[in-house]
N, C-alpha and C positions, 0 to 999 in steps of 0.2 A: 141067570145073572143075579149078583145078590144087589137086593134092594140100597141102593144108596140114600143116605140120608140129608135131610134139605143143608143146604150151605147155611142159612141163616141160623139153621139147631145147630150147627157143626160149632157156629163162630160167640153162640148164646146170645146173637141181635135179632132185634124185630126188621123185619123186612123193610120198613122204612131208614134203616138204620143212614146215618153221613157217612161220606171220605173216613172223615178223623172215627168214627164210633166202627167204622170195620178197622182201619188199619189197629187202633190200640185192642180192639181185641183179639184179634191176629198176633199182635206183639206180645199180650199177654200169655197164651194158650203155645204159644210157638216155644215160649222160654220152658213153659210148663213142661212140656213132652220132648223138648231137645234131645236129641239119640247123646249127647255128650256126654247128658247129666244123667241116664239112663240108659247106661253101655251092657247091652241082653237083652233086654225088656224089648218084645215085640209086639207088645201092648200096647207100650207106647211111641212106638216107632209108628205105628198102625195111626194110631192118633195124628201125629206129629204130621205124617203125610198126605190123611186125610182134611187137618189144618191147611196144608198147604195149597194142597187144593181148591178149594171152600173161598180162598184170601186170592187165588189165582185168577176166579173166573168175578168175583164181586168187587174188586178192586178193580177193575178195566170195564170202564160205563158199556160198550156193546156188547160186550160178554154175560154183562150183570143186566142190561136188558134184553138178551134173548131169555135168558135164563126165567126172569120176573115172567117173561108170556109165556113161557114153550116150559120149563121146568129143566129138566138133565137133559132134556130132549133138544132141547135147544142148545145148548153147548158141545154133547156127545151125542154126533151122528149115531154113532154104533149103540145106543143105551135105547133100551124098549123095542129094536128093530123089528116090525113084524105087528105090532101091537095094534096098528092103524093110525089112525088118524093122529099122531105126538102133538101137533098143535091145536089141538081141544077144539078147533071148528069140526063139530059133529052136527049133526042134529037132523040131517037128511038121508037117512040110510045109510050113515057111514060114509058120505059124500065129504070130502075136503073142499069148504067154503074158499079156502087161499089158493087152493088148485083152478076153482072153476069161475072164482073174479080175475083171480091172473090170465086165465085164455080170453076170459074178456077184454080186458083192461090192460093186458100184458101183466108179464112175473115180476113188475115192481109194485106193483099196485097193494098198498096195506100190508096184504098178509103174506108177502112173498120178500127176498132179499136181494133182490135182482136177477139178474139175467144167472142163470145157472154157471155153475166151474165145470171146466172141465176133470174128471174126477183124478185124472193120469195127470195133469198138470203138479208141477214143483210146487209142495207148502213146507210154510217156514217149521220147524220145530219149537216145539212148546218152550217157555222159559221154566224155570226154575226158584223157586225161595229157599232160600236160607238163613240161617241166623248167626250174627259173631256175639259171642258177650267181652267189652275191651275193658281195663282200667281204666284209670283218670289219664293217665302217666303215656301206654299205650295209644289213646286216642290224641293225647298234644302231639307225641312226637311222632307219631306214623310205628308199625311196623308190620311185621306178616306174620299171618294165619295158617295153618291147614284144617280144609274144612274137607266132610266126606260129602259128598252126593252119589246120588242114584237117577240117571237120566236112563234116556232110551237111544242106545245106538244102532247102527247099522248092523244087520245078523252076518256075520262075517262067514257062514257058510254058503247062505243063498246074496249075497252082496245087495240085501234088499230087496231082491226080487219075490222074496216069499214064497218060490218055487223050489222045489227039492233038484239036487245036485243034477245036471244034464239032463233040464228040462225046465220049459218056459213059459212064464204064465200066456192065456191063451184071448183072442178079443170075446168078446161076449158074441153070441150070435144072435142073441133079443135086441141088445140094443146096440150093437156096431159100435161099441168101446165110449160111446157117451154117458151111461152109467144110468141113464132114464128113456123112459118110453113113454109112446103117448098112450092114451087110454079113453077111452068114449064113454061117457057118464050121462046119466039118461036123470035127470034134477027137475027139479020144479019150473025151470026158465026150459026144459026141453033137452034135448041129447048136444051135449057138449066135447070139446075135446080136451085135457088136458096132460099136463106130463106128471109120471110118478116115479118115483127110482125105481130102477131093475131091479125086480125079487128073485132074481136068475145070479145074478154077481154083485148084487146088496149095491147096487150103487156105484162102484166100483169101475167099471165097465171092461176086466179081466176077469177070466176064472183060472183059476188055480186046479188042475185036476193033482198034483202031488205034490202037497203042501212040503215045505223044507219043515226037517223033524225037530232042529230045533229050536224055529219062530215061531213054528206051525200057522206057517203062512203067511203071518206079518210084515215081513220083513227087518222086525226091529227086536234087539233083546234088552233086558233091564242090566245095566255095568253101572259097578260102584268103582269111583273114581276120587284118588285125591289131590284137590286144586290147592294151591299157595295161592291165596290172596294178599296181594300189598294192600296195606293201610295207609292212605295217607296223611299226610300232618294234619290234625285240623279239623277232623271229622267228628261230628255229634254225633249224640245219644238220638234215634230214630232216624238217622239217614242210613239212605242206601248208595251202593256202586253195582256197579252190573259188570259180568266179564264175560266178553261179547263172544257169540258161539261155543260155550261150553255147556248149555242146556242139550234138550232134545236133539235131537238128530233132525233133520228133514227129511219129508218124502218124497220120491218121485226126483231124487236131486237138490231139493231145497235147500235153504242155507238154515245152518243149525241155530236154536234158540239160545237166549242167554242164562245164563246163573244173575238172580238178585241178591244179594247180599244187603241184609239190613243189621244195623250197627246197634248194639244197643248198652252203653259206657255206665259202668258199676259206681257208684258214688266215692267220694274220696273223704278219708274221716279230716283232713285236714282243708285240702281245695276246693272251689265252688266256681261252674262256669255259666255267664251269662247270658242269653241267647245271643250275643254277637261272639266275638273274640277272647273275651276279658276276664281275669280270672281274680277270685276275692278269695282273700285270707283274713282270717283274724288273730292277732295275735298279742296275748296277755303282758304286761309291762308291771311294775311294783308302783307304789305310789310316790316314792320318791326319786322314780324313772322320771314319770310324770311329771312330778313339780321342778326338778332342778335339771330335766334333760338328761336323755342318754342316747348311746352310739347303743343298738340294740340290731343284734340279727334275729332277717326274716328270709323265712323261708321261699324258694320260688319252681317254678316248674322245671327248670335250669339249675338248681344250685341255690344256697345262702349267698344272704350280698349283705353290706349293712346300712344302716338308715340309721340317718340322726334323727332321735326324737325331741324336738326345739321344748325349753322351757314352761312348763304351765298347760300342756299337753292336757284336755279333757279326754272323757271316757266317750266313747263313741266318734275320735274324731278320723275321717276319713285321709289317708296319702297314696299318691300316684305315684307306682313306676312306670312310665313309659317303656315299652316296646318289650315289657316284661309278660304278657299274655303269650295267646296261643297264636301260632302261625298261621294265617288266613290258609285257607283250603285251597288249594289249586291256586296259588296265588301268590304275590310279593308284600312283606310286614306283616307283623304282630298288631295284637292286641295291645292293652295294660292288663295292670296288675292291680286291686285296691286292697291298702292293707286300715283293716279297721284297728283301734287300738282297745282295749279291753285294760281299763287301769286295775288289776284286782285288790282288795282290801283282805290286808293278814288276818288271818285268826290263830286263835291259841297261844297268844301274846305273854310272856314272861311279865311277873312284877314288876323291874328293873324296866321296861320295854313300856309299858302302859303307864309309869311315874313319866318316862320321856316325855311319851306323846301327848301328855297333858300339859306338860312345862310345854312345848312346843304350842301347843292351840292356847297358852292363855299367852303367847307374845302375839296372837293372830286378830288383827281388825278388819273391820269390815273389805275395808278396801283391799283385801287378799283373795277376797271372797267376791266375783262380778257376779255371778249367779245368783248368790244368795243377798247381794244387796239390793238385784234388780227386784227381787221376787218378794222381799216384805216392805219394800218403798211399794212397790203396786199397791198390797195386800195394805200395806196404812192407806195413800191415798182412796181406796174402796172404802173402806169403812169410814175416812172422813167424811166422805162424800153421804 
């Protein structure tokens, strides 16, 4: 088996890493190696999956502390099989410490997960990550996707059974289809009993004597599949939706995993949205929009409307359109809209154009001016003082 490498080098955090410092670097690395943006590359496909991975088992707290104690070995039964002892209590001839407190203290105690599964019982199939990249425009108004994935289905020759065509896998005869056996361990406290997986049917508690040729036993085959995902109205940059049982396959009957879908919306050279609903625009007006009013169109997620800009209109000042935002998610009503005004001042002014503007500023007194009369009335009273 080739060496996997630790999830925390995979995702470039320290082991202490938050929620938020896996997920964004998940986000980042996912977008990096996207099969979308790199349609051949099996390099980075390679990558892309091994990300997904890495973000699969450290994003879900049990997963991400078996993993912290036990390593791969804690996640993936099947990783190291054979090796001994996977959960590092050694230290007494190869004696498993969680084996021989558990027959003490029973298989919950510390080192143990509880009561063992049975191995032939129904598990759920694994979910799935993926990634969408939306516009501004795509993410206000909802629409749909195809995305490719690669899950694990049912082997359609052995229907799961992992047994070759007219033939069935068989019960184990060590451990009578429980998938572990007991074992007498002779320790420091004295000769104990505990249980270990069958090294006869790995655990399992069937054997396969002719594997089907093209799971080679498994029961499962790798099928690339493509889903239409609906968007809906509403949805932000770093949310996810899930579409339920289109992940992994189950085993043993299980119900199948899901696909996550994480959202991640490309900025818009014009719109800005704010962590609720509401969407900001800016947009430039002349100076003598400004001063004397105008009917001016502004742009919206919907279409141009028009706004009257009332007389004497500053630079920076903020208007609301109601019900002009984005559509609440899963939900009834909009957001707003806030449109900032940006008065610009011309350049490259004509002779003819610069003689005006000066005839115009010496008919101006102060009291034209609120800003600037507040500001050297202070600036006198300071220095009277």
């Amino acid at each position: 088996m080739a060496e996997k490498r630790d999830y925390y080098e995979v995702l470039g955090i320290a082991k202490g890493a938050s929620e938020d410092e896996i997920k964004k670097a998940y986000r980042k690395l996912a977008k990096k190696y996207h099969p979308d943006l790199h349609p051949g590359d099996k390099d980075a496909e390679a990558h892309f999956k091994e990300v997904n991975e890495a973000y699969e088992v450290l994003s879900n707290p049990e997963k991400k502390a078996r993993y912290d104690q036990f390593g791969h070995a804690g996640v993936d039964p099947s990783y190291g099989a054979g090796a001994g002892s996977a959960g590092g209590f050694s230290g007494f001839d190869g004696v498993d410490l969680g084996d021989i407190f558990g027959s003490i203290f029973g298989e919950g105690f510390g080192f143990g997960s509880g009561r063992r599964q049975n191995p032939n019982a129904p598990r759920r199939g694994a979910d799935i990550r993926a990634a969408i990249s939306l516009t501004f425009m795509e993410a206000a108004h909802g629409c749909t996707k195809t995305i490719n994935v690669t899950h694990q289905d049912t082997c359609p020759d052995c229907g799961g059974s992992g047994a070759d065509k007219g033939t069935q896998p068989e019960v184990c005869p060590d451990c009578g289809g429980r998938g572990v056996v007991n074992v007498q361990q002779r320790t420091p406290f004295g000769v104990m009993q505990s249980s270990r997986p069958c090294t006869r049917c790995g655990g399992r508690g069937r054997i396969i004597k002719d594997p089907c040729r093209r799971c080679s036993g498994t029961g499962r085959v790798a099928s690339r599949q493509k889903l239409e995902v609906k968007i809906p109205a509403g949805i932000n940059d770093d949310q996810s939706l899930a579409m339920r049982g289109q992940g992994d396959k189950g085993l043993n009957g299980g119900p199948a995993g899901d696909v996550i879908v994480t959202v991640s919306v490309k900025p818009d050279p014009i719109f800005t949205r704010d962590d609720n609903y509401n969407v900001w625009v800016t947009v430039p007006i002349t100076f003598a929009q400004a001063a004397l009013g105008a009917t001016v169109m502004v742009p919206t997620i919907d279409g141009k409307v028009e706004y009257t800009v009332p007389e004497g209109t500053q630079a920076g000042k903020v208007f609301r359109l109601r019900g002009k935002g984005i559509q609440y998610l899963n939900g009834r009503g909009r957001g707003d809209q806030y449109v900032t005004v940006n008065v610009e001042i011309p350049k490259k002014l004509t002779r003819t154009q610069k003689e005006a503007l000066k005839n115009f500023e010496e008919t101006m007194k102060d009291e034209n001016y609120e800003q600037r009369k507040g500001f050297f009335k202070t600036l006198k009273d300071m220095f009277e003082k």
